[in-house]
C-alpha positions as CSV (number, residue, x, y, z in Angstrom):
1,X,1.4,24.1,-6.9
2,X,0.7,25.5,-3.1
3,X,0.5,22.5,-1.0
4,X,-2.4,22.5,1.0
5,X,-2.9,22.4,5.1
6,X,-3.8,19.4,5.4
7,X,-0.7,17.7,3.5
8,X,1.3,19.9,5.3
9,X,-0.2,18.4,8.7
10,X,0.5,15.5,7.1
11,X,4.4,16.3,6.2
12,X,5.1,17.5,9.9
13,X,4.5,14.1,11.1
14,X,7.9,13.0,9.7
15,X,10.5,14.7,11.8
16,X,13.3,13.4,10.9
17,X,13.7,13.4,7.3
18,X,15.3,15.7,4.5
19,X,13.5,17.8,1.7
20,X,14.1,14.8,-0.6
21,X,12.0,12.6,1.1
22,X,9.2,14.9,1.9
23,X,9.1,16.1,-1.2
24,X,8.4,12.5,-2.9
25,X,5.8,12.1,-0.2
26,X,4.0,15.4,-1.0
27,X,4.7,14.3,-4.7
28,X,2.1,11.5,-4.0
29,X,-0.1,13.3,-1.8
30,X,-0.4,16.1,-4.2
31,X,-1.2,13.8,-7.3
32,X,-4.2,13.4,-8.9
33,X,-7.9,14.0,-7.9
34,X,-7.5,13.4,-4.3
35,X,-4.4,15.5,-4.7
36,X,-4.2,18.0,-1.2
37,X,-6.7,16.1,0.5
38,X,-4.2,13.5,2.5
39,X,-6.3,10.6,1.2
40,X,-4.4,8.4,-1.5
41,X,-5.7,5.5,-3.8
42,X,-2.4,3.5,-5.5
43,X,-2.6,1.1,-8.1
44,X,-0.2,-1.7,-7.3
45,X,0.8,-4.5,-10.2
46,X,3.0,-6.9,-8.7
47,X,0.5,-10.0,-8.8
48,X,2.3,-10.8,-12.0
49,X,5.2,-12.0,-9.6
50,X,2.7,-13.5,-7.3
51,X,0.6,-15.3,-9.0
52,X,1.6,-15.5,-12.8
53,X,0.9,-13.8,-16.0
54,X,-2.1,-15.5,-17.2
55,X,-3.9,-15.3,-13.4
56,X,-3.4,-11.6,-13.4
57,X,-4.3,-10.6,-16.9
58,X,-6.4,-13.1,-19.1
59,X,-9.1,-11.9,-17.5
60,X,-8.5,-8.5,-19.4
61,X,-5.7,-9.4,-21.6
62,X,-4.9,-5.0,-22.7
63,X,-3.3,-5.8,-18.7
64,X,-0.2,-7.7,-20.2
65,X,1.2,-4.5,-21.2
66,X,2.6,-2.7,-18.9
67,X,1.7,0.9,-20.4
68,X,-2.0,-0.3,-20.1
69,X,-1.4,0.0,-15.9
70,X,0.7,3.7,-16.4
71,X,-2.0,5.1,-18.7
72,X,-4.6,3.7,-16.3
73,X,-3.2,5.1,-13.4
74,X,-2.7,8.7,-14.8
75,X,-6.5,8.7,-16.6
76,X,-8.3,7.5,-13.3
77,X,-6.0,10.7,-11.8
78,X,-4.6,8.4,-8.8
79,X,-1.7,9.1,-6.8
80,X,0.6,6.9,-7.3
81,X,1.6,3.5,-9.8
82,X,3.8,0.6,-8.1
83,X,4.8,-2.3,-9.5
84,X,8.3,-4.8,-9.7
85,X,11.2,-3.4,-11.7
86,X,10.8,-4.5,-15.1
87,X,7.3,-3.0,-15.1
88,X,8.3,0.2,-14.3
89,X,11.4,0.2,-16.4
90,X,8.6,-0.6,-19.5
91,X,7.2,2.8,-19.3
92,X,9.4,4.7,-17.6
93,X,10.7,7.1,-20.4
94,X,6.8,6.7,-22.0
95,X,5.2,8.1,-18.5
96,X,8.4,10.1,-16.4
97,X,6.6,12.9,-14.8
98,X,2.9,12.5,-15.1
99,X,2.7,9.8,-12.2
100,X,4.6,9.0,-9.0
101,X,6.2,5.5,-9.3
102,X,7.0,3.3,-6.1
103,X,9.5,0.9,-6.9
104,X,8.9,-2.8,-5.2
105,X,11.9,-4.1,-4.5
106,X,10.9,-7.1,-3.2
107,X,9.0,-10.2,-4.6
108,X,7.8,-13.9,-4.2
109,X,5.9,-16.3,-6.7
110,X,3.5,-19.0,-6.3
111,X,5.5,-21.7,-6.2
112,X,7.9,-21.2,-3.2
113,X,7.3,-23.1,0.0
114,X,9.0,-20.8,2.4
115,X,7.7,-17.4,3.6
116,X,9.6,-15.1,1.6
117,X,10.4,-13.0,-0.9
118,X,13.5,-12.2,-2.4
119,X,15.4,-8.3,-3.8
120,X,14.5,-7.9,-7.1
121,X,15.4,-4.3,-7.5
122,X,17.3,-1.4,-5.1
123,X,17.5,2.6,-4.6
124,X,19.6,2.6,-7.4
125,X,17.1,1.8,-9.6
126,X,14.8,3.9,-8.3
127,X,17.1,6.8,-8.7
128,X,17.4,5.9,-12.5
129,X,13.7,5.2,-13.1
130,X,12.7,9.0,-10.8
131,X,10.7,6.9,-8.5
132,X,8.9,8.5,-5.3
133,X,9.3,5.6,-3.2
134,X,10.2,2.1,-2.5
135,X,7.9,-0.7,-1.4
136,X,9.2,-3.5,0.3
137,X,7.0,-6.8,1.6
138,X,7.4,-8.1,5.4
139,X,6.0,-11.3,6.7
140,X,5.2,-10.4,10.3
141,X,5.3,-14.4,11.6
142,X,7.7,-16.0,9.5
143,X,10.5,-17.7,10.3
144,X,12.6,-15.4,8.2
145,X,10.8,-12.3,9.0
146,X,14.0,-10.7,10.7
147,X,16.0,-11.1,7.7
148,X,13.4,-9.3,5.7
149,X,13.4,-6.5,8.6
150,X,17.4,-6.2,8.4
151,X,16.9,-6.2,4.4
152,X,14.4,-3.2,4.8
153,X,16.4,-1.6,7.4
154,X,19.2,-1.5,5.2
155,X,17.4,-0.4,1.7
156,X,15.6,2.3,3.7
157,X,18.2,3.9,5.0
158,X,19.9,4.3,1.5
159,X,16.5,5.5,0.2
160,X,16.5,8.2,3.1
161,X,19.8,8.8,2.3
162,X,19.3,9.9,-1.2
163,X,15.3,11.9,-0.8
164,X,13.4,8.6,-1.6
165,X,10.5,7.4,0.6
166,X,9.9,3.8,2.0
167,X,6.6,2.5,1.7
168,X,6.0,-1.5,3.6
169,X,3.6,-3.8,2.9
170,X,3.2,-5.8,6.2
171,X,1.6,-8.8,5.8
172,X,1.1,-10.7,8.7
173,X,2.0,-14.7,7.5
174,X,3.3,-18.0,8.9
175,X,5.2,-19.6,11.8
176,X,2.1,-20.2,14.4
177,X,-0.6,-17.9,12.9
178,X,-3.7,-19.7,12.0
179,X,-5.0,-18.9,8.4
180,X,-7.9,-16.5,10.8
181,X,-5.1,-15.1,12.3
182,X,-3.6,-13.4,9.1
183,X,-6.2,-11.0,9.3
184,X,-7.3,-11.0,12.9
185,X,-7.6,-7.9,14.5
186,X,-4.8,-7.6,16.7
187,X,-2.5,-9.4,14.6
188,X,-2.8,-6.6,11.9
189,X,-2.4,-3.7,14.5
190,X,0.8,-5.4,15.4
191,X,1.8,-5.8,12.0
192,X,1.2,-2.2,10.9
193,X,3.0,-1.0,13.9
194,X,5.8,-3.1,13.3
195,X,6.2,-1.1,10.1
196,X,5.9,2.2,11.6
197,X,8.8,1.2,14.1
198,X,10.8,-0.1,11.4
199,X,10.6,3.9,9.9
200,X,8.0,3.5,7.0
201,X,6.4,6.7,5.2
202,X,3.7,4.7,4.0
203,X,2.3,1.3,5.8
204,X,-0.3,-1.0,3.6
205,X,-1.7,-3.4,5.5
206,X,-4.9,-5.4,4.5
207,X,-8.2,-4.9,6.5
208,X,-8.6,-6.4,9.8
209,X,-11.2,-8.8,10.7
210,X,-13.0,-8.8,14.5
211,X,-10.9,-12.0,15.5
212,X,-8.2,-11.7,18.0
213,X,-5.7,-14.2,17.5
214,X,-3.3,-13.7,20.6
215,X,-4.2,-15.5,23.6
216,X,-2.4,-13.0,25.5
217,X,-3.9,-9.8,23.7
218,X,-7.2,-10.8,24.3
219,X,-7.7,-8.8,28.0
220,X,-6.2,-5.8,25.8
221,X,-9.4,-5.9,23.6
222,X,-12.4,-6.7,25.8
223,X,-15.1,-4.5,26.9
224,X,-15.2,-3.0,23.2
225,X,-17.6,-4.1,20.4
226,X,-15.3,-4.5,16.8
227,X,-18.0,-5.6,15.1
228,X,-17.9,-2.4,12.7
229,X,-14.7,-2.3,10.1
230,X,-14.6,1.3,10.4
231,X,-13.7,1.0,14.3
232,X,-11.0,-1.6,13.2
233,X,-9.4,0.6,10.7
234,X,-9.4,3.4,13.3
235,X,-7.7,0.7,15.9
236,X,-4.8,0.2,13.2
237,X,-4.5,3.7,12.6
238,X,-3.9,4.8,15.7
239,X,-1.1,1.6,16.3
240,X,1.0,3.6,13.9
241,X,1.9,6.4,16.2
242,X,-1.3,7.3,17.0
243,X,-1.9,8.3,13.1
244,X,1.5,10.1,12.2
245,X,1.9,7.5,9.7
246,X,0.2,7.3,6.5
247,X,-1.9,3.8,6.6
248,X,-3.5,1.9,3.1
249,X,-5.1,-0.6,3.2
250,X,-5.4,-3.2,0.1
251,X,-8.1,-4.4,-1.7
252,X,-7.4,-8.0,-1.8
253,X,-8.8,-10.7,-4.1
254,X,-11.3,-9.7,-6.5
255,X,-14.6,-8.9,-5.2
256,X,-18.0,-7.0,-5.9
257,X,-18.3,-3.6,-6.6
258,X,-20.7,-2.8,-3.5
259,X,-17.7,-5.0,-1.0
260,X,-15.3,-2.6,-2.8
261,X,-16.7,0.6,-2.5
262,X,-18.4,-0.3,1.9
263,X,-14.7,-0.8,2.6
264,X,-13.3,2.4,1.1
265,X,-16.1,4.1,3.5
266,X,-14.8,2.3,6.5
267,X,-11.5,3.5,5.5
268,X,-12.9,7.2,5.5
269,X,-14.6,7.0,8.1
270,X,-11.9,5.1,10.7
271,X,-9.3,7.7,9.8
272,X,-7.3,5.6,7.0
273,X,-5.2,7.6,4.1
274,X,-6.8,5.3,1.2
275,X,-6.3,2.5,-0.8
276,X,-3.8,0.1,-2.6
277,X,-6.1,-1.4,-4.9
278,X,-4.6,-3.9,-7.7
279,X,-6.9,-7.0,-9.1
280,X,-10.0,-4.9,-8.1
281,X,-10.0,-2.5,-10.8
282,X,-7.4,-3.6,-14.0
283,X,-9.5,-7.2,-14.1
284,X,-12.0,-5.4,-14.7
285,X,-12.5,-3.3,-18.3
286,X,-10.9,-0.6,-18.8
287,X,-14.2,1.6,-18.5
288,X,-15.6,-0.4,-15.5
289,X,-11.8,0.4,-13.9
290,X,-12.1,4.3,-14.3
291,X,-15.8,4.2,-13.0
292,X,-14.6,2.5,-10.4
293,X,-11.7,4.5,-9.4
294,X,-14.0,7.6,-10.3
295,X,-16.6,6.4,-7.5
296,X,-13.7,5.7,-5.1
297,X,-12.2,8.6,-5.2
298,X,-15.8,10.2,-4.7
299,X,-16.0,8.6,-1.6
300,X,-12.7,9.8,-0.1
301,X,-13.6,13.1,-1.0
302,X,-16.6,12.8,1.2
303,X,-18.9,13.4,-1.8
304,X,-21.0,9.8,-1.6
């Protein structure tokens, strides 16, 4: 398969990696039906870790099984399937080759107090399991955010090393930021930039709001109207290296199918690669999902 100009624009952005690497990156950007086009939609299952079984799935109980999220991912014709290590060891003999997997090698759960997660898997399982990438959480905020920085630091190196991507979600959580502040404006630019520096592929970050937490970043961000969510993706775009980074954002909690489908605009239209979208579509029915997903991917292609 020729890839197309537009990943290859794309690919040139990363200077300093090896085939491997680019190669698992073109992988992703090459999959599915937004496959050449440089925009991405992933389907993330990690809330399992997050939030417990019965949170994640009861709602649509076929989720429990973890080929229902591979075959889901692969029928929609998205680019890419992440989830903790024993979900992708479930199905990876079932599914090797027909979808890109992103390891996440990191992971919290409800219950802990602290702002953290902890290593729950490493390149060398990746290797095993022919994963694309690895995904790795930050906490931009915490207390013990530059122990998760080292952490990343270290596990992306190794994945360089060896031809495997990084991918970091950077969630901006804890220490002095207000509860607003997690998703103000200039908290997330930071965030996502923080990612970039620290040598991600692929940055997901969630969508900002118009509120500018910083006292001190405020002069930086008057005289321009934010009101519109497309301006505020383009804003976090162009805080990773002026957009030689690939940027997702997530699709959060749950939410209606209109909210779901306005935001994927904004990310088209402010520049953003796609979407990282989890609860959104495997709470719903299967059916509903791949409609969905189907629309989605409409959108990105500039057809709605």
């Amino acid at each position: 398969m020729s890839i197309t100009p537009a990943v290859r624009a794309i690919l040139a952005n990363y200077e300093s990696d090896n085939p491997g690497v680019k190669a698992n990156l073109a992988r992703i950007l090459m999959q599915g039906r937004l496959g050449g086009t440089g925009k991405l939609i992933i389907l993330p299952v990690d809330q399992g870790f997050e939030h417990g079984p019965a949170r994640s799935f009861a709602v649509n109980p076929d989720a429990y099984d973890p080929h229902y999220h591979y075959q889901l991912a692969i029928d929609a014709g998205l680019s890419a399937y992440a989830a903790p290590l024993g979900m992708i060891e479930a199905g990876a003999d079932t599914f090797a080759g027909q979808i890109p997997t992103i390891l996440k090698v990191n992971s919290s759960n409800s219950w802990a107090t602290g702002v953290n997660q902890a290593i729950t898997g490493g390149v060398d399982d990746a290797l095993r399991l022919g994963c694309s990438a690895i995904g790795f959480t930050i906490y931009p905020g915490a207390d013990d955010v530059f122990d998760m920085i080292e952490e990343i630091r270290e596990l992306s190196a190794e994945a360089k090393s060896v031809g495997i991507a990084t991918v970091i979600w950077s969630y901006p959580r804890g220490g002095n930021l207000s509860r607003e502040g997690e998703l103000a404006l200039d908290v997330g630019a930071y965030a996502a930039h923080m990612a970039a520096l620290l040598g991600a592929h692929i940055i997901k970050v969630k969508l900002p709001s118009a509120h500018i937490e910083q006292k001190d970043a405020v002069k930086a961000y008057e005289g321009a109207d934010w009101s519109a969510q497309s301006d505020r993706v383009k804003h976090v775009v162009k805080s990773c290296f002026n957009g030689r980074r690939i940027v997702v954002f997530s699709g959060g909690a749950a939410k209606g199918e209109d909210a779901v489908y306005q935001d994927a605009r904004d990310i088209r239209d402010g520049g953003g690669n796609g979407s990282i979208i989890g609860r959104n579509t495997f709470q719903r029915k299967r059916e509903d999902a791949i409609a969905m997903l189907d629309k989605l991917m409409r959108i990105y292609k500039g057809e709605e």
